[in-house]
C-alpha positions in Angstrom: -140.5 67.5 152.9 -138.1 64.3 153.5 -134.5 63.8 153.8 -133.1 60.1 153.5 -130.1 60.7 156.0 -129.1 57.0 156.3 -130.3 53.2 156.3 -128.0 52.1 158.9 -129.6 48.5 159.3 -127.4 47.5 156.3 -123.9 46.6 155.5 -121.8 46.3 152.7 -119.3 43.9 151.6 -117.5 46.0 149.1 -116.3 49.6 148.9 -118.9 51.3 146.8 -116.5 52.7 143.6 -118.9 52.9 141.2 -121.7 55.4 143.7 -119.2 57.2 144.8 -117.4 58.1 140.9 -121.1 59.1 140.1 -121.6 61.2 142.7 -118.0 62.8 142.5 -118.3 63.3 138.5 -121.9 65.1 139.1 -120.4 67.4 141.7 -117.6 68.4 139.0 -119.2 68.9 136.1 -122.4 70.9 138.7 -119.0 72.7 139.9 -118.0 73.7 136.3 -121.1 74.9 135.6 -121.2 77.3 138.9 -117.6 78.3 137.0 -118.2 79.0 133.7 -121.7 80.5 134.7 -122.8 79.6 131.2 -125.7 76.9 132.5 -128.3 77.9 129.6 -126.0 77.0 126.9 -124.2 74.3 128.3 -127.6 72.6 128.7 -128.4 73.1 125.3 -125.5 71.3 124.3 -125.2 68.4 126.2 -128.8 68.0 128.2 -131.0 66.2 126.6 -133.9 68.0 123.8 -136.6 65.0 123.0 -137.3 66.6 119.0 -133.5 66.0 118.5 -134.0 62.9 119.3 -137.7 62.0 117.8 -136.9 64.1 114.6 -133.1 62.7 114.2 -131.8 66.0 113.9 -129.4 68.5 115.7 -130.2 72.2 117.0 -127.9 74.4 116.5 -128.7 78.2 117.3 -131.2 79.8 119.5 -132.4 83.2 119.2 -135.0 84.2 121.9 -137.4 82.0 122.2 -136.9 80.1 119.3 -134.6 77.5 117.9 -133.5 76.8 114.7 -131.8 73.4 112.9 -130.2 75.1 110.6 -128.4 78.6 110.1 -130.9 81.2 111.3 -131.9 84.3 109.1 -129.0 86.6 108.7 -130.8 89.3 110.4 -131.4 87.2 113.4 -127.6 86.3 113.3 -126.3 88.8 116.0 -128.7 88.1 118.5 -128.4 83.9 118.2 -126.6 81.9 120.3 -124.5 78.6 118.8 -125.9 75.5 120.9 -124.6 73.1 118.3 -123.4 69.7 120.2 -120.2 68.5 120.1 -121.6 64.9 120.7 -124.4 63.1 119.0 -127.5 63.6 119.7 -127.7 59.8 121.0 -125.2 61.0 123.6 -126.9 63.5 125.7 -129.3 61.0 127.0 -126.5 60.2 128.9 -124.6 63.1 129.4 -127.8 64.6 131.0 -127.7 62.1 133.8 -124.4 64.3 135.0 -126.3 68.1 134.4 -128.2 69.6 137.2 -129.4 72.6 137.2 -129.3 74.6 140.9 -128.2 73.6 144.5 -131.7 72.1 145.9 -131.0 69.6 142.5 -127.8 68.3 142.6 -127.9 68.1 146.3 -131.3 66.4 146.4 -130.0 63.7 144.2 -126.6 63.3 145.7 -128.3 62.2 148.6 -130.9 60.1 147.7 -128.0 58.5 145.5 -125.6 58.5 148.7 -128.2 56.7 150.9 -129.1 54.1 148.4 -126.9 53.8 145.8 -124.3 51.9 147.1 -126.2 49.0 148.5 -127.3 48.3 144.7 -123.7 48.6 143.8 -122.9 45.8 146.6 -125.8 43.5 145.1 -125.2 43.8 141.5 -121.0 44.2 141.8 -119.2 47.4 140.4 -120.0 46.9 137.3 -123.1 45.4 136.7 -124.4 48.4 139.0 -122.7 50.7 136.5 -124.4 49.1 133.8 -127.9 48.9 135.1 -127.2 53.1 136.6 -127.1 53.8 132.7 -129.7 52.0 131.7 -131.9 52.9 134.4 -131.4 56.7 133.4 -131.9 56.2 129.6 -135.4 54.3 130.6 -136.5 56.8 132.7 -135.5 59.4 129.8 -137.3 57.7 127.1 -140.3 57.8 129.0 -140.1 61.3 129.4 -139.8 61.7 125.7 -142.9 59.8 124.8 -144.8 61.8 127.0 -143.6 64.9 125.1 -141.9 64.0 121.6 -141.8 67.7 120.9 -140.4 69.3 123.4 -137.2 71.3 122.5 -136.6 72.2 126.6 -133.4 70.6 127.4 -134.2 67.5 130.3 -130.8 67.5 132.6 -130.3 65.9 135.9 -129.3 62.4 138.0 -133.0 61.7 139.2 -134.2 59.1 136.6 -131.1 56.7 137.1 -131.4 57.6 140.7 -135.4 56.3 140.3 -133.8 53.2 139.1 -132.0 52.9 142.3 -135.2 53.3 144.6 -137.0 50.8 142.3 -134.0 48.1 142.7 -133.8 49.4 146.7 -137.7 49.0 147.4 -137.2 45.1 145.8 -134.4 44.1 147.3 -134.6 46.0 150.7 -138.2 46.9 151.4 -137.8 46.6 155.3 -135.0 48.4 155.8 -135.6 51.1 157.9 -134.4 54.0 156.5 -133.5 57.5 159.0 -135.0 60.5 157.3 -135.5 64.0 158.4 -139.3 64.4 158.3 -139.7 68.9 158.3 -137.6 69.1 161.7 -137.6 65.7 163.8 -135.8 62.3 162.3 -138.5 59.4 162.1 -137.1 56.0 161.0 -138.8 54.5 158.4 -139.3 51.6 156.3 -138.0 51.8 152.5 -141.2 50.0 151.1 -143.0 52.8 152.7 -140.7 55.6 152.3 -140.2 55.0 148.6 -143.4 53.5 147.9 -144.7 57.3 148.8 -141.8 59.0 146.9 -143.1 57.2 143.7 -147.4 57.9 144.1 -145.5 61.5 144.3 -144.1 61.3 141.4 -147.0 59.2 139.2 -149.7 61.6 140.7 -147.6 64.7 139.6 -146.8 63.5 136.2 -150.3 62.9 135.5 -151.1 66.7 136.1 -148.2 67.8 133.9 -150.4 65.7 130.9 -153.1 66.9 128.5 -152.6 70.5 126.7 -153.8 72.5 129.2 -151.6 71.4 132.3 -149.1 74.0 133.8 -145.5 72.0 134.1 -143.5 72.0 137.5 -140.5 72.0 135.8 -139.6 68.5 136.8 -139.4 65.3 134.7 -142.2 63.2 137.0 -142.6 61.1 134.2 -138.7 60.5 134.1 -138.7 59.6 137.9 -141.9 56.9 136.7 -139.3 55.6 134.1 -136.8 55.1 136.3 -138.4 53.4 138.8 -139.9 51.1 136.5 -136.7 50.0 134.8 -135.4 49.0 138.2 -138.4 46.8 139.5 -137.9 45.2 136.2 -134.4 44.4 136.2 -134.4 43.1 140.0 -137.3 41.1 138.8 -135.9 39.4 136.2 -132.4 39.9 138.7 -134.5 37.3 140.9 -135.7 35.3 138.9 -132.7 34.4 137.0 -131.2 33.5 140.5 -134.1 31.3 142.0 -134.8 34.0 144.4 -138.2 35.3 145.9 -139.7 38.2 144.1 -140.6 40.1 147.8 -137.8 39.3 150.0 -138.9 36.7 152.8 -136.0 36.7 155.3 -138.2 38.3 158.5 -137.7 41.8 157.5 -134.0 42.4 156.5 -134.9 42.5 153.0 -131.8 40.7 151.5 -129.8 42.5 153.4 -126.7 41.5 155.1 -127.3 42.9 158.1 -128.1 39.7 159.7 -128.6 35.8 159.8 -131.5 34.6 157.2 -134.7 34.1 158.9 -134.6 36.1 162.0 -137.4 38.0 162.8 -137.2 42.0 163.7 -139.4 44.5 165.7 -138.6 48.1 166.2 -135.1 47.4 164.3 -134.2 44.3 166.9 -133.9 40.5 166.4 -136.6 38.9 168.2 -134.7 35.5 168.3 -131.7 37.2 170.6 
């Protein structure tokens, strides 16, 4: 188990709105959940079910274990529950990116989001970051439906946008050194490594969820792939549209602005000083 907790080496030059709105909408719709104590249907209505979305059309009951499209036999009727959307079905691919669905979730993404979130925001400006958040969440969800057209399982949660953030972070920042709680001791570590890990995670899991005999965790891996993806490929094409270097060259601060270009770091201290 790891824990981001903080990548001090770097500093902003702008207040991160945008990160911050994220993280404060996710906490109140988690916290209306937690409320209404309603998840299951709530989930159904505005996570996100890959057949609506393959098929172009809407669920709108459930009874038991099955869903129907259309009004379920009349017998069934008293035991159905009405997940009809309010929203199109287009929609939840991005309403999902606000749904989590326990504790360990929400907070797991709100701190992976906290830590590296708002150093994207500073690079790209508020809303360019805003922009490339959505984007990054509805690539990492369309992968996740090709892997599984059929699936009528609601897919909720922050972490594929969020895997568009690591992807941009591991680009533009690879030698940060990031603080993370490692089990029980803090160990600082460098994001190219930390992240680079998170994602061989992520690819070798989704690869066991694949084929018709593999047991799912639960967890989109293959939305976490997606994600990622997305945001190696915008920072690339980010870079190259400004003239920058694909890997950051600057001795270690990895575009940051933590320090003067071209000084040269050990153990987190300019060796020019």
């Amino acid at each position: 188990m790891f824990i981001p907790i903080s990548d001090r080496d770097l500093t902003r030059r702008s207040f991160p709105v945008v990160n911050i709105s994220i993280i404060a909408v996710c906490a109140i719709v988690f916290f209306y959940e937690l409320a209404t104590g309603n998840n299951g249907v709530f989930f159904y209505r505005f996570g996100l079910i890959p057949y609506e979305l393959t098929h172009g059309i809407a669920a709108k009951f459930i009874c038991g274990p099955y869903m129907y499209f259309e009004s379920p036999p009349r017998f069934l009727s008293p035991t159905c529950v009405d997940i009809a959307s309010p929203i199109p079905t287009w929609a939840t691919m991005f309403t999902a990116m606000f749904i989590h669905g326990g504790w360990m979730h929400f907070l797991g993404n709100m701190v992976f989001l906290w830590v590296f979130g708002d150093n994207i925001e500073d690079r790209f400006g508020h809303l360019g970051y805003l922009i490339f958040y959505l984007a990054s969440g509805a690539g990492a969800f369309a992968l996740q439906i090709a892997i599984d057209t059929n699936s009528v399982t609601p897919t909720i949660g922050a972490s594929g946008a969020i895997a568009g953030v690591l992807g941009a972070y591991v680009l533009l920042y690879p030698y940060s050194r990031v603080d993370t709680l490692v089990f029980i001791i803090i160990v600082r570590i460098p994001a190219v490594l930390l992240l680079g890990f998170w994602f061989f995670l992520q690819f070798f899991n989704g690869l066991g969820d694949l084929g018709p005999s593999a047991q799912t965790s639960g967890v989109a891996h293959w939305a976490h792939v997606g994600g990622f993806f997305v945001g190696v490929v915008v920072v690339v094409v980010y870079k190259l549209i400004k003239g920058e270097r694909i890997w950051p060259g600057d001795g270690g601060r990895g575009g940051g602005f933590g320090g003067p270009p071209g000084v040269k770091y050990w153990r987190g201290r300019p060796l020019d000083y």
